[in-house]
N, C-alpha and C positions, 0 to 999 in steps of 0.2 A: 846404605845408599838411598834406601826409598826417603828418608828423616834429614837427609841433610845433604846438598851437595857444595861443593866449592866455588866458585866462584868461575862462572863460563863455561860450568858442567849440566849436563842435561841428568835428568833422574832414567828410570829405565823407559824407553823407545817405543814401548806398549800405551802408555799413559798418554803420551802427544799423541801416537797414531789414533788412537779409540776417539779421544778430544777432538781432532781434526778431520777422522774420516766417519764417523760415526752418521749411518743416516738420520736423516731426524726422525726418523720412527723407533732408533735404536737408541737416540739419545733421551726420549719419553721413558723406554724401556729402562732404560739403565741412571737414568736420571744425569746425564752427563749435562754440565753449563762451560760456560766459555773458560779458554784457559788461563785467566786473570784468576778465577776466581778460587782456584785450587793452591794451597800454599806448596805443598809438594811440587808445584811443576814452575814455582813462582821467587825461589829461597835465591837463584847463582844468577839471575840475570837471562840467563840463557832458554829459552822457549823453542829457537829454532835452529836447526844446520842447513848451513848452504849447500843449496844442489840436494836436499835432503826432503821430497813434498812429503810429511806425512798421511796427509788424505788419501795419496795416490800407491804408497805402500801397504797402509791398509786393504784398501780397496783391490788395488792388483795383486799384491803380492802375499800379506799374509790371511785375510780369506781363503783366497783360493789355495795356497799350502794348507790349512786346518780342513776344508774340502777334501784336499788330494790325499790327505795323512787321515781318512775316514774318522775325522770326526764331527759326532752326530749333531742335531738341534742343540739337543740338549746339553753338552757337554761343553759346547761353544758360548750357549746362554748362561754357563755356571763357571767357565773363563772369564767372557765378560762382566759378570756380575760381582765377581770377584775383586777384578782390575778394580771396575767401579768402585767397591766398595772402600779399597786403601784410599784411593782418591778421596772417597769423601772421610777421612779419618780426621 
């Protein structure tokens, strides 16, 4: 799934949200750029779902679950670094 989707398929749900909600101190960190520029998130057409903010998913909903499921700086920084780094494959 991460290598190819179909056509009007999004890849996994983590890539947009990190892309869209990513502070800009987080996106320094993790080197994230716009999501044109990633071909993984760029192959079916499809970048977004209706009714779907991923900035605001991010932000409200799985932070604060990786907070509440105690995990640490660190383990979050090595999540995100990860996502990032298939992105930029």
């Amino acid at each position: 799934r991460v290598c190819f989707q179909a056509s009007g398929e999004r890849n996994y749900h983590i890539f947009y949200q990190l892309v869209q909600g990513a502070s800009s101190e987080m996106k320094r960190t993790y080197r994230i750029r716009s999501m044109s520029s990633y071909h993984y998130l760029n192959q079916s057409g499809c970048t977004t779902v209706e009714h779907v903010p991923d900035d605001a998913v991010f932000n409200e909903e799985l932070l604060p679950s990786m907070q509440e499921l105690n995990f640490d700086s660190d383990e979050i920084n090595s999540i995100f670094s990860i996502v990032s780094g298939v992105l930029n494959l």
